[in-house]
N, C-alpha and C positions, 0 to 999 in steps of 0.2 A: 604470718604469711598465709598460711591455712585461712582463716577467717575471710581475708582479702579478695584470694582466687575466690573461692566458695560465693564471694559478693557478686562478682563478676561471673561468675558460672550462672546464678540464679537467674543475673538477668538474661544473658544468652538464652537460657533455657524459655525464659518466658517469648522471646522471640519467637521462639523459634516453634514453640506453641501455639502463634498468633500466626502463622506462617503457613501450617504443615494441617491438614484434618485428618482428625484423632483417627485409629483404626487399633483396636484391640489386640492384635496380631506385633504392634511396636511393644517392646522389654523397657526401653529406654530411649531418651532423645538423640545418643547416639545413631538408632536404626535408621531414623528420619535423616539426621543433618547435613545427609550426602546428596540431599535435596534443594539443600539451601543456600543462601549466598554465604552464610555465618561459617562456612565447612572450617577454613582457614584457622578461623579467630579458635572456634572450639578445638580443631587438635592441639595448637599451639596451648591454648589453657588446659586441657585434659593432661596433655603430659608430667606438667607443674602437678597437678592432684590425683592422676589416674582416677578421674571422675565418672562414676554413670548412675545413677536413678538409683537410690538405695543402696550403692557401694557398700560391700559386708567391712572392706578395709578401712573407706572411710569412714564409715562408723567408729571404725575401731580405735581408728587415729583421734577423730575428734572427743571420743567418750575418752581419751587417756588426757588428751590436753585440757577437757574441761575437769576432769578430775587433778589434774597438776596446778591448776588455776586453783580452786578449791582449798587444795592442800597448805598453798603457796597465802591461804588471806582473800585473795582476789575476786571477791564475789562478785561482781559487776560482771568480770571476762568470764567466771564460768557460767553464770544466766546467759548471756550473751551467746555460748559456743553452743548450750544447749537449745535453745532456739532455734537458732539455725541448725543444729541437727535434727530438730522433730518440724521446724518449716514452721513456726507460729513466730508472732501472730500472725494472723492473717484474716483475709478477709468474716469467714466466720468460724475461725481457729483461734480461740482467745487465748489459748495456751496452756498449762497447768496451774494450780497456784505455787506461787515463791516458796510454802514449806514444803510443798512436794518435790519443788525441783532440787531444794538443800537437802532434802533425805536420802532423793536417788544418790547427789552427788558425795554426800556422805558415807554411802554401801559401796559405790564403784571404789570409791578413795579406798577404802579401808580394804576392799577383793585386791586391788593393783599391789596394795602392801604386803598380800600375802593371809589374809583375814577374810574366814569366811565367817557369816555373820547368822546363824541358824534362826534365830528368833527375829522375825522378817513381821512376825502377825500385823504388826499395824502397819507398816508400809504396806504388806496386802489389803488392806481394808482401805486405806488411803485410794490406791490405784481401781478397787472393785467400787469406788465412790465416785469416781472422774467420770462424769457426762458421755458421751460420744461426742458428743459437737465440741469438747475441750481442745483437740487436734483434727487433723487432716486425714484421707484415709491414707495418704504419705507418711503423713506425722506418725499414726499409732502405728503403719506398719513397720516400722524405721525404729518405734521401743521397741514393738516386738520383740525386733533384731537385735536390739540393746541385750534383751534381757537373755534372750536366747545364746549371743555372743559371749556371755560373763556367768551362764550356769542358771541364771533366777527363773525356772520354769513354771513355778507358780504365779508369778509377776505374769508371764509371758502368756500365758493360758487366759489371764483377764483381758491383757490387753487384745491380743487376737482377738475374743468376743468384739471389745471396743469398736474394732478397725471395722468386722461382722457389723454390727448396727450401726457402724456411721454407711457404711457401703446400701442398708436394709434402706436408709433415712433418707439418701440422696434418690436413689431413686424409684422411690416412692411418692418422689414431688410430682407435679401434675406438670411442669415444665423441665423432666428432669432431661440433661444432653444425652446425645450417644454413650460420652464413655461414662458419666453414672449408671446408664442403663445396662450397659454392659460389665462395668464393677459391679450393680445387681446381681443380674443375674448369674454370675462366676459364684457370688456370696452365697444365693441361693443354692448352688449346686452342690457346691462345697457341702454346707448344712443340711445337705438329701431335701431340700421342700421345695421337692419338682411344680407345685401346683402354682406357685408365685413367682418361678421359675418359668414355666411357663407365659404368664402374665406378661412379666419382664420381657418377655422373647414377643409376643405378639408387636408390647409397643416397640421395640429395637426394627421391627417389620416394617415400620412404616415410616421411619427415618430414611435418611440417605446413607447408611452404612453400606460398608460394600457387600453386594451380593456372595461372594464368597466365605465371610465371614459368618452372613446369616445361615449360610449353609452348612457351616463347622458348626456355630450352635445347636443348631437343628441335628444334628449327628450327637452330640455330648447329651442332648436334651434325652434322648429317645435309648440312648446308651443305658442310661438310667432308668429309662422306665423297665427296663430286663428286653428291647426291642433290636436286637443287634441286628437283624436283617436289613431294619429302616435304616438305623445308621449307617452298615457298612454299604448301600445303598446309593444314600448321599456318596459318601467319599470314596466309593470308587470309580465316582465322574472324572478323577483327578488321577487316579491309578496311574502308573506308570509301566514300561514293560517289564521290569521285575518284577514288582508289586503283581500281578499277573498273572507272573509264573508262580510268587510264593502262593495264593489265592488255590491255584491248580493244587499244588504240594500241598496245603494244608488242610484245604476243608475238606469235612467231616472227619477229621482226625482228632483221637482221643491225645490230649498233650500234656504235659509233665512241666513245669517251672519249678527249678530247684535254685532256691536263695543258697549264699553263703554262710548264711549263720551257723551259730557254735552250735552242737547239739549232738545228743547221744541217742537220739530215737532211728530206729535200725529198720529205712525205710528204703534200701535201696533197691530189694528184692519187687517192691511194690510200682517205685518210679522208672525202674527197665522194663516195667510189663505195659507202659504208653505208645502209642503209636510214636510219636515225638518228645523228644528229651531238650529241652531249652534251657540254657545256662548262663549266667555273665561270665565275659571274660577268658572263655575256654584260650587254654593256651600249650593243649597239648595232652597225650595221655599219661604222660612222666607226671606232670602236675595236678592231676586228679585228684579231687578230696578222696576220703574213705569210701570205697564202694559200696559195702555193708550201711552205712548210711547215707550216702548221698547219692547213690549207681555208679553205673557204670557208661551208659549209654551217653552221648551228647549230639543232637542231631542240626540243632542251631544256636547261635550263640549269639548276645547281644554286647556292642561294646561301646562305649561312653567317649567320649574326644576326648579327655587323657588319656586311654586307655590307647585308642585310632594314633594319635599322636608318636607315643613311645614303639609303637609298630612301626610306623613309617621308618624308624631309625634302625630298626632289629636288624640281625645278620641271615636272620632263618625264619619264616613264616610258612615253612611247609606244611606245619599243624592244620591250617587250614582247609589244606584239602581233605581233612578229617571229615568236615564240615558239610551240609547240605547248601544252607545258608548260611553267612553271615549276614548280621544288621548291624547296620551304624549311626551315631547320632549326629556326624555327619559327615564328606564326604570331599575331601580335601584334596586327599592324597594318591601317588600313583595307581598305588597297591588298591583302594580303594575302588577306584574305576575300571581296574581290570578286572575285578572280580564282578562290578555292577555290570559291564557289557557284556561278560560268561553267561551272564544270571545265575548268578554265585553268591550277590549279594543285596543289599537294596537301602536304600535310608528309611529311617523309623518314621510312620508317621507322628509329628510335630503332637503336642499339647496345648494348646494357645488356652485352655482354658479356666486355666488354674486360677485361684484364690489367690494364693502367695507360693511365691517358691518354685522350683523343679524338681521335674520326680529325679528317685535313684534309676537304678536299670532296671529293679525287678518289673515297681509300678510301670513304670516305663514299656517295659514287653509285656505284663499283663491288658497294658493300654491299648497297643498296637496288634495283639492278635488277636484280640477280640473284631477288630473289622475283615478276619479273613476265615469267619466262619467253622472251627473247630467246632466237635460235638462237645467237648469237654474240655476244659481247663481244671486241675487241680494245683495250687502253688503248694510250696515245700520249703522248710528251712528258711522260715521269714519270719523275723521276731518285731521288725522295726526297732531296733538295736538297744531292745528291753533289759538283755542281760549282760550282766558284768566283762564275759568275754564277747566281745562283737563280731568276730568270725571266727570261721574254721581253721585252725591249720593250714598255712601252706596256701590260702588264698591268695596271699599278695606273695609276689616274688623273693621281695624284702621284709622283715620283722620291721614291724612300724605299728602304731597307735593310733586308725584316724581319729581319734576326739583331741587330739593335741591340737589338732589343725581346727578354729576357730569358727571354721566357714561351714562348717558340718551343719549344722545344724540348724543354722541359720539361711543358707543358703538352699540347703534340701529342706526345706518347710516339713517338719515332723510332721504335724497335726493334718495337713494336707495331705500327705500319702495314705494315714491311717481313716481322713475319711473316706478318702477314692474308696479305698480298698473293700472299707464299710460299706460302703452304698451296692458297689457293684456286687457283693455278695447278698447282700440283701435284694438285688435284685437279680438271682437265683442265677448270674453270668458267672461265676465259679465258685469251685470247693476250694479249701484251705485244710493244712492239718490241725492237729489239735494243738501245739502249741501256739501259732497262727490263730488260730480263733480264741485261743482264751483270752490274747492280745488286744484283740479285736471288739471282745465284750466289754472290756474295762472302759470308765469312763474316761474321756478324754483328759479332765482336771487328775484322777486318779493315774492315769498313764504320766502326765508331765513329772508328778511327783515322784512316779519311780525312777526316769529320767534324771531327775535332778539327785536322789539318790545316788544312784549308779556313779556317775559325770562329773561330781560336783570338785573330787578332789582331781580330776584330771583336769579339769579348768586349771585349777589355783596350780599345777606343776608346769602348765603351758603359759600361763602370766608370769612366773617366776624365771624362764629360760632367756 
């Protein structure tokens, strides 16, 4: 049944592609279809599959079926599932070869049963052997998620490259479309080589892209060269009247970003001595990490749409008025807009221009108040969830485990947070502490493997539930 809809989605989608002109700013075909005459046919079929553009579940679903296929004899239907989950063949996606696609399907079989399988060398070598032009920049972003979904971060760190040089390849052509040129240059940006980054942006200029996008460009581009005044520049043609007031509030203030992570370094003394204290999630002073290390102070606070969500239902959100600001990711709810017409609170400016992935909240508020002009940013208690225990005490409401939950990882692009994070520090837009930057200096392949380390048995106890 899977297989079927998935047939019938594909085509809709290419419709609807032929229909709609590309803008960089769309996640998925869902963003468009409310455009089109197909609206009908798609939600009726989205429901059958709860389908969107790299779906972390669909993956999930199809990587078990082609692995049950596999298990079951059925070679035929598991090449087949796997196809169609990496989008090949295709026009110049020729696909993997048959032994590579029977080893993945071999590894997955053997993980679903409970078998983690350490001695991976040659399958590594297999996958750092695959082309770029073997998939899609679809295709390899969708293994990525394979591998990242099922623990294999050393897998996942090649293929990412992959998806990097198929995105370098495309446009790089002399006729290459808008949205190669803008998969460029996101690729670039990612990988810090603003010079070709640039390049990429000149010809995007002279397209019919919308002006507004060339404008968020132009702001990400300059962000990077260490030039925050030009970006925040550009983007405050779009300011809103919160945005504004926070603008007033903030700049030239020395500011403090304190992550959740685990940690014993007794820095709380040093993050109350900020003009601004910036935290996810603040929900109160009952709920406060350790002072002694994390402070005390909390002057704004950033919160995620699960987070906005679970609010909307509370009995008590007085905490709030704790608050200078709050930020939201986005902007739904009563609670919500009373506090944005206060100037209480405001929506986060967006990220359109990411690689793969969404940020968490830290990168996320590191993102966003770098366009409102603070003399300093220092972040705090941010490992990018390096070590064995991934938060503090008492962060979450409830004692919970997120790496049980599947979509971590995949969903929040690791490698993409850790380069933002790189770049902008090297472009001398903030400090980090020292566990934070030893983080930081690691190489990216050496970061995944500690990852997989840490991770790997809480995969295999989340497959087994």
């Amino acid at each position: 049944m899977y297989i079927k809809i998935y047939i019938e989605m594909r085509k809709i989608t290419e419709k609807i592609r032929a229909s709609v002109k590309f803008s960089p700013r769309f996640r998925s075909v869902r963003a468009v279809v409310k455009n089109t005459a197909l609206k009908s046919v798609w939600e009726k079929t989205s429901r059958l599959l709860n389908f969107s553009r790299g779906s972390i579940t669909t993956l999930k679903n199809f990587t078990r079926k082609a692995a049950e296929y596999w298990e079951k004899g059925d070679k035929k239907a598991a090449h087949k599932t796997v196809s169609l989950m990496l989008a090949y063949p295709g026009k110049d996606a020729p696909g993997p070869p048959s032994e590579y696609t029977e080893t993945l399907l071999s590894l997955l079989g053997a993980f679903l049963k409970g078998e983690y399988r350490e001695n991976r060398q040659a399958f590594i070598n297999q996958t750092e052997n695959l082309p770029p032009g073997t998939l899609s920049h679809e295709g390899w972003i969708r293994l990525y998620s394979i591998f990242l979904i099922y623990g294999f971060m050393s897998e996942a760190f090649i293929v990412r490259n992959k998806a990097l040089g198929r995105a370098y390849e495309k446009a790089r052509k002399e006729r290459a479309s808008e949205k190669e040129l803008s998969l460029g240059f996101k690729a670039y940006m990612d990988s810090g080589d603003t010079d070709s980054a640039k390049k990429t942006l000149s010809r995007l200029e002279k397209t019919d892209l919308k002006s507004s996008f060339i404008r968020e460009m132009r702001a990400y581009y300059f962000l990077h060269l260490g030039n925050t005044e030009k970006a925040a520049s550009i983007r405050r043609r779009s300011f809103s009247s919160p945005d504004r007031s926070f603008l007033k509030y903030l700049e030239g203030k020395r500011v403090a970003i304190v992550g959740p992570a685990a940690s014993d370094e007794h820095f709380g003394e040093e993050i109350d001595s900020y003009d601004i204290v910036v935290r996810p999630a603040y929900r109160g002073k009952e709920n406060m990490l350790n002072p002694d290390i994390y402070g005390s102070k909390t002057h704004v606070s950033y919160y995620n749409i699960k987070r906005a969500r679970a609010m909307k239902d509370a009995a008590d959100l007085s905490y709030l008025q704790d608050l200078d600001f709050a930020v939201f990711r986005n902007r739904k709810h009563g609670f919500q807009e009373e506090m944005i017409k206060a100037q209480k609170a405001r929506h986060i400016i967006e990220n359109n221009m990411l690689f793969n992935g969404v940020f968490n909240m830290i990168p996320y508020a590191v993102y966003d108040l770098l366009h409102f002009s603070p003399s300093e940013i220092k972040v705090y208690h941010v490992n990018f969830f390096s070590s064995k225990k991934a938060y503090a005490e008492n962060y979450y409401s409830k004692k919970r485990d997120c790496f049980r939950n599947y979509r971590m990882f995949a969903f929040h692009d690791c490698l993409t947070q850790l380069n933002f994070t790189r770049n902008i520090l090297k472009a001398g837009l903030i400090d980090v502490d020292n566990n934070c930057a030893s983080v930081l200096r690691m190489k990216n392949e050496d970061y995944m493997k500690r990852l997989e380390e840490i991770y790997k048995w809480i995969y295999l106890q989340n497959e087994r539930k």
